[in-house]
N, C-alpha and C positions, 0 to 999 in steps of 0.2 A: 743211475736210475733203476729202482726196481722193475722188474720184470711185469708185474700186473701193470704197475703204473703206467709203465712205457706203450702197453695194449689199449689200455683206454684212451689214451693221448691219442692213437693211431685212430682210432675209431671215431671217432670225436672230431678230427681233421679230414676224416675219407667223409664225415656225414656232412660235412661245409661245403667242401669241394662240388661234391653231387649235386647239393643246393644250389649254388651259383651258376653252374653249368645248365640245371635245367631251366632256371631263371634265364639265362640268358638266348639260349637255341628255343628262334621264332619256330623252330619246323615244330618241336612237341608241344607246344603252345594247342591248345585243344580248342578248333573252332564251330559252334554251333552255326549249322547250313539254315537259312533264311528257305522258311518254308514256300515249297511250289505250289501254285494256284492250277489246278491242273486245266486244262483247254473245254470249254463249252461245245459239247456236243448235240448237235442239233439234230432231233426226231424226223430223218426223214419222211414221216409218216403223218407226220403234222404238217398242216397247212401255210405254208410259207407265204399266202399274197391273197387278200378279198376276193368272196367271188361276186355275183348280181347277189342280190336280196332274193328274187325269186328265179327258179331254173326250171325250164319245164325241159320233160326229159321223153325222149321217144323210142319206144322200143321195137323193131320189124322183127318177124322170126315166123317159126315152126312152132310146135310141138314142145320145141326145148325153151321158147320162150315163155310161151304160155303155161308152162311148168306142168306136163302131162305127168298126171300120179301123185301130184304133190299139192298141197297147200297154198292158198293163192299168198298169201305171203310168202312162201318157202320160193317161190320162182328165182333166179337170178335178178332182174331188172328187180323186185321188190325189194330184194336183201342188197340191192346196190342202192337204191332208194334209204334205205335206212342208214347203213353206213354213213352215207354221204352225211345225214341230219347228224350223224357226230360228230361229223368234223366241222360242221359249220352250223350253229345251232343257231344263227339268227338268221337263215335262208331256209323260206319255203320252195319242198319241191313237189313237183305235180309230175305223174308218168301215165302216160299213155301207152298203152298196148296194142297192137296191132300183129296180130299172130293168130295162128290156129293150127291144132293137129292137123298133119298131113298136108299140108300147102308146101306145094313148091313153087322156083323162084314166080313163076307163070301167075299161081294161084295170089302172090302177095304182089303184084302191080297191079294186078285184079281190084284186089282189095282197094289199095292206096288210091287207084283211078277213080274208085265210087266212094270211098270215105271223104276224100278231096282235105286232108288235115291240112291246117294253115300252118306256112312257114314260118314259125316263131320258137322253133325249138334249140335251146345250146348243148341238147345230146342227143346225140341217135345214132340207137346200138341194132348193127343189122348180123343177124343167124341166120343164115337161111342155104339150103341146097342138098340134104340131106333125105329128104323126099324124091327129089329128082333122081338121086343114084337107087333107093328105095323100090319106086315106082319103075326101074329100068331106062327111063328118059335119054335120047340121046344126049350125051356131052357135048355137044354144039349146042341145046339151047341153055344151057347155064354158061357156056361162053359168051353168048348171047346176051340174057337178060340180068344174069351177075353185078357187068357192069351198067348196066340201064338202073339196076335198083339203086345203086352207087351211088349216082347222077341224080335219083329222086332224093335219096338220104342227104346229100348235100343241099338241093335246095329246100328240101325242110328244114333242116339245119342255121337256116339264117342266110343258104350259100355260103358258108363258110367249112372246106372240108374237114378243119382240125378240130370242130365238132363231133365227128361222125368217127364209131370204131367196130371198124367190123371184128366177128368172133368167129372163130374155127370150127367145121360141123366137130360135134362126136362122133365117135367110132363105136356103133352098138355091137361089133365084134364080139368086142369084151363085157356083154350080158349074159347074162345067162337064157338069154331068149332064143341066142343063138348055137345054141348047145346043141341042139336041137337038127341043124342045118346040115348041110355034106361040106367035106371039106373045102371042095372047088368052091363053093359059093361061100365060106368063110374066109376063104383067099380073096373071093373076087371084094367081100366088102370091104376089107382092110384098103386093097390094091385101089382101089374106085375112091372113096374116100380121100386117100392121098393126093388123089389127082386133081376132087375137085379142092385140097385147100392148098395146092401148091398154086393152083390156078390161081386164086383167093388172094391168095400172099404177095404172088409177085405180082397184079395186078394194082393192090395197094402199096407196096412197093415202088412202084412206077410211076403211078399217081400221088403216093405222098400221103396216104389213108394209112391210119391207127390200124394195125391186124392183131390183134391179140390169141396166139392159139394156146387151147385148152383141152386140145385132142388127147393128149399125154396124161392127161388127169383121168377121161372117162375110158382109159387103155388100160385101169388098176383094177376095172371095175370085177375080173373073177377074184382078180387077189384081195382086194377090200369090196367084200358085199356091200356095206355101207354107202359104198358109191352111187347102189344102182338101187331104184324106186321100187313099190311094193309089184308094180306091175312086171319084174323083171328085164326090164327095155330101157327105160328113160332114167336120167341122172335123180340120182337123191335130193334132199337138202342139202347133204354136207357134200355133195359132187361141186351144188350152187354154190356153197360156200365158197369155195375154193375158188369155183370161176370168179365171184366178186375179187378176192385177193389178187388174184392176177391182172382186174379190170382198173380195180381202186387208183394205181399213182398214176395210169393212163388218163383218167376219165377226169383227175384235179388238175393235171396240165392243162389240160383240155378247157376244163371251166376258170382255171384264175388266168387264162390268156386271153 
């Protein structure tokens, strides 16, 4: 057998061989993966359960409720009012205010005694005690009357307390109002503040009341001016904003239960 011939022969025989081999080994057999349907994830942020058709909402506060400096819309309770109509667009709501600069806890059972508002409310959002430290007021009467407002907020609430969410004072510390101040008395408001919302806290706590704190937000306020209102003192719009974010998945618990 010539020499070329005999190559081609071989070559010829190695390309069969190869063929069968890979014909028969399942492992190189080339298998297309059955595509994955990947896991539905659901928008915590979206409303997962019906609320009432209409919600009437009640707001207790200070200063910070009635949005001193700011825009009656721009308030917290407004911008939580609105929110709300996104997420549930075939529910009217109706908000009531009951606030005013400079009231402490004293001045808003005042109020609530002679306004006498009927218990038919499924929110009510209580701020209040920031005037009290403000005004100097001993700390025994918001030990006091703190929880007494509590006790009103729930029976406006329908008597039901998973209605009702209290919110954290601010810390006007961080103003620029207080720039101004000595430092012992810049110590004393951070110091005082704490105590009435540690008070605050573990009081709802104890009782089983929604506390949502927001203190930490109006603590940025030298570092983000935007925080703080043209007055220098009181939270901005986009302070409230923020409070609503923090309020928002508390306050749908609250309404689709």
């Amino acid at each position: 057998m010539k020499p070329q011939f005999k190559q081609i022969v071989i070559v010829l025989l190695s390309i069969f061989l190869l063929s069968c081999s890979t014909e028969e080994s399942p492992s190189e057999t080339a298998v297309t993966p059955e595509p994955v349907t990947p896991p539905t994830v659901t928008n915590p942020e979206v409303p997962t359960a019906p609320i009432a058709k209409s919600i009437n909402y009640l707001a207790l506060g200070d200063s910070y409720t009635i949005g001193q400096s700011v825009c009656e819309t721009c308030r917290f309770p407004e911008q939580l009012k609105t929110s709300l109509k996104m997420f549930y667009t075939d529910t009217n709501f109706s908000l009531k205010v009951i606030a005013t600069t400079g009231w402490t806890t004293t001045n808003l059972i005042s109020a609530i005694n002679q306004q006498k508002p009927e218990s038919n409310y499924d929110l009510v959002t209580l701020l209040i005690g920031v005037n009290n430290q403000y005004q100097g007021k001993d700390f025994s009467v918001y030990e006091r009357e703190f929880p007494e407002l509590v006790t009103k907020a729930i029976a406006l609430a329908k008597d039901d307390k998973k209605n009702v969410i209290v919110v954290s004072i601010p810390d006007y510390f961080y103003t620029p109002y207080a720039k101004n101040l000595s430092d012992s008395q810049k110590t004393k408001i951070t110091t005082e503040i704490n105590q009435y919302n540690a008070f605050a806290e573990n009081y709802c706590k104890t009782n089983q009341i929604v506390f949502v704190n927001i203190t930490d937000i109006t603590r940025q306020g030298l570092s983000n001016p935007n925080l703080v209102a043209s007055d220098g003192l009181h939270p901005s719009e986009s302070a409230y904003a923020l409070f609503v974010e923090r309020l928002l998945p508390k306050v749908k618990i609250a309404l689709q239960n």
